[in-house]
N, C-alpha and C positions, 0 to 999 in steps of 0.2 A: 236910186241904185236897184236892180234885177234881181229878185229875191230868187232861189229854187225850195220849192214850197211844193213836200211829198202829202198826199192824202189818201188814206187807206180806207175804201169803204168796206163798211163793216157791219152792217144792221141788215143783212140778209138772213133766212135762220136754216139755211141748207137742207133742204126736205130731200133731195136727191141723196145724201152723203145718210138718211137713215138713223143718225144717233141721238142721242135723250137732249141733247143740248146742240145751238148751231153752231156748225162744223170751225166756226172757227176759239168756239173754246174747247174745241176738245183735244186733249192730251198726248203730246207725241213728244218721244225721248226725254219726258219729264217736266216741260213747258206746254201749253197749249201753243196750237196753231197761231192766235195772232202775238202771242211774246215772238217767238220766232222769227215772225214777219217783222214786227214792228223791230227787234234786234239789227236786225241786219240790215236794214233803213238808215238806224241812227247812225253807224258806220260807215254812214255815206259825209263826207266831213262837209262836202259842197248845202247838203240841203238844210238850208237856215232853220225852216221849221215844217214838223213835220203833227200832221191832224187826222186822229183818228174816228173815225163819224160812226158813230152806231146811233140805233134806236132810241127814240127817246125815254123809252119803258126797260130800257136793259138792265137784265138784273146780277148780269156776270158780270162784266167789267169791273167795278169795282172791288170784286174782289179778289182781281190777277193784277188790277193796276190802285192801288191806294194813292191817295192824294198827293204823300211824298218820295214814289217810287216811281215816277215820272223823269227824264230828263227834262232840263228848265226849259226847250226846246221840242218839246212834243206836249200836243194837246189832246183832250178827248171834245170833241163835239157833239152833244145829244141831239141831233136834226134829221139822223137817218130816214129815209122816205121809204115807200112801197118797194119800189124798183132800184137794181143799182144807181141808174141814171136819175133817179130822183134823191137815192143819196149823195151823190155827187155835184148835181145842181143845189143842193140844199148847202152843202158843206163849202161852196165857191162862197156863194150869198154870206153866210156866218164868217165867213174868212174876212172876205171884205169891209165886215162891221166889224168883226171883233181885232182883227190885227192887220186891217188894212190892206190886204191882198189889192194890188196893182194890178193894171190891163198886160203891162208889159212882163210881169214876173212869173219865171216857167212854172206850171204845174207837173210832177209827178202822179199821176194815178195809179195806183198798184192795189193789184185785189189781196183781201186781205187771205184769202187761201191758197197764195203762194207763194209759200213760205220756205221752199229751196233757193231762193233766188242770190244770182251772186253777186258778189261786187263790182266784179269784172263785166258781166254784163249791162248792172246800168252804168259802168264808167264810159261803155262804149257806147253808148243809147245819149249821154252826157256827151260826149264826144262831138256826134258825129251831128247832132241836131241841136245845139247850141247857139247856132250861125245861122241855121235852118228859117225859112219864113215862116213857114205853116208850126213844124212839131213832127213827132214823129213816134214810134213805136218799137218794141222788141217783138218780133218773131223769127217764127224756122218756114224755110222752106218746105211743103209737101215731100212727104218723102213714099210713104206708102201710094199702093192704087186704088184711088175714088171710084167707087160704086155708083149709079145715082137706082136710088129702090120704087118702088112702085106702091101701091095702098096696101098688097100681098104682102110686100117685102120680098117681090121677086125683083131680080136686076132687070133695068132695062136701059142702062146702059153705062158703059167707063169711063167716066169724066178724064177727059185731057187736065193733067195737073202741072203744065208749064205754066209757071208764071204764077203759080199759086202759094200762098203763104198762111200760117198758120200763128193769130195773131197772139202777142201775150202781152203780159204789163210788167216795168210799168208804160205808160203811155203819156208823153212829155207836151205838153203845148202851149203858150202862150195861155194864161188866164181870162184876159178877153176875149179869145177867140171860142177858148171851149167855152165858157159862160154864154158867148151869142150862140152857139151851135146846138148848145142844150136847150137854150129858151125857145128855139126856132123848132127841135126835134120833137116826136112822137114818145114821149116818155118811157110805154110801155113797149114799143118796138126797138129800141135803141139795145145794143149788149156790151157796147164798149164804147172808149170816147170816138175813138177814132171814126167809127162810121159814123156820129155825129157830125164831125169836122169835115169829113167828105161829102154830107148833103148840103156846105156850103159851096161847095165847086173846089174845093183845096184839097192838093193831094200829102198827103202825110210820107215823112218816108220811113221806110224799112229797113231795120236796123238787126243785124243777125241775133241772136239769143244764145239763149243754152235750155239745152234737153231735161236738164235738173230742175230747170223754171217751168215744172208744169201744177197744173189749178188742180186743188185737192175735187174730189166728185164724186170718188167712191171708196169704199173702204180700203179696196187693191191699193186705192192712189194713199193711203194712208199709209199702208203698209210699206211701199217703198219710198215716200218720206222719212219713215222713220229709218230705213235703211239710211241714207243720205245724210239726216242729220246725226245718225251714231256714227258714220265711219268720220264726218268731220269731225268731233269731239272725240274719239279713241273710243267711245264707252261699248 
């Protein structure tokens, strides 16, 4: 039977986002970043089990997640690697030993700092690539105008943005296809599953999103989280 099997990497330590601890335990509307994320996951009632992969040296986690404050149906995984894509290849691998992850059973990838994400968006991501050969992704369409800069940072010229998309997670695929697509990929060059899955010759499809689903990065991005997550709780 076809499992939906969410995986949250998480053993990054955010050096862009600037704060004393990585961005995803830092504190917003009174939960850290990854409660948030990992919250609104488990409310996904389709995804059987859902694996959060961090460092194996982590020293936060246990004390946002204690051993009986888990649903019976989320896991922590110590495997986290270098690279996102090394946490991700790592946590396929442990999946498949530790609870038997299938070739055929989907994966959700969702990064763990993005934590506006709604329900409605992966129900339509769930939807629309279910039936899907490859797998597929949440993004938005280009909406601004593309620059492309020079080593100055002067323009040198306005990228045509038909056709162009702006990718987000989660990102849905088949477990054997992304486990051959990571093993075959450049570890360090890879930023998402999806352009793995495309250096096999497979095209992924694009599945619209929401604007509220964007990746934490910078403090700004903090601050209008917290906007997001207070006006959904009244607080």
């Amino acid at each position: 039977m076809t499992r939906y099997v969410g995986l949250i990497p998480a053993a990054g330590i955010g050096a862009r986002f600037g704060a004393a601890c990585p961005k995803q335990y830092v504190k917003l509307a009174g939960k850290t970043v990854l409660e948030h994320t990992v919250s609104r996951l488990t409310k996904i009632s389709v995804i059987d089990l859902l694996l959060i992969v961090v460092a194996e040296q982590d020293d936060y986690i246990d004390s946002i997640y204690p051993a009986a404050a888990l649903p019976a149906h989320v896991h922590i995984l110590r495997c986290g690697g270098v690279t996102r894509a090394q946490t991700v290849r790592n946590g396929i691998a442990q999946a498949q030993q530790q609870f038997g992850l299938q070739d055929n059973d989907w994966l959700l990838v969702h990064d763990a700092a993005r934590c506006c994400v709604s329900a409605d968006s992966v129900q339509r991501l769930l939807a629309a690539t279910h039936n899907h050969a490859v797998g597929g992704l949440l993004a938005l369409p280009v909406a601004d105008t593309l620059k492309q800069a020079d080593a100055a940072q002067h323009v040198c010229c306005t990228v045509n943005r038909a056709g162009l998309w702006q990718a987000q997670t989660p990102q849905m695929f088949r477990a054997g296809i992304l486990a051959r697509a990571l093993a075959q990929a450049d570890l360090e060059a890879i930023t998402d599953e999806s352009s793995a899955v495309e250096m096999l010759g497979l095209a992924p499809l694009l599945v619209s999103g929401d604007v509220c689903n964007f990746k934490l990065t910078s403090a700004q991005d903090a601050m209008l989280a917290t906007y997001f997550l207070q006006q959904e709780t009244g607080e």
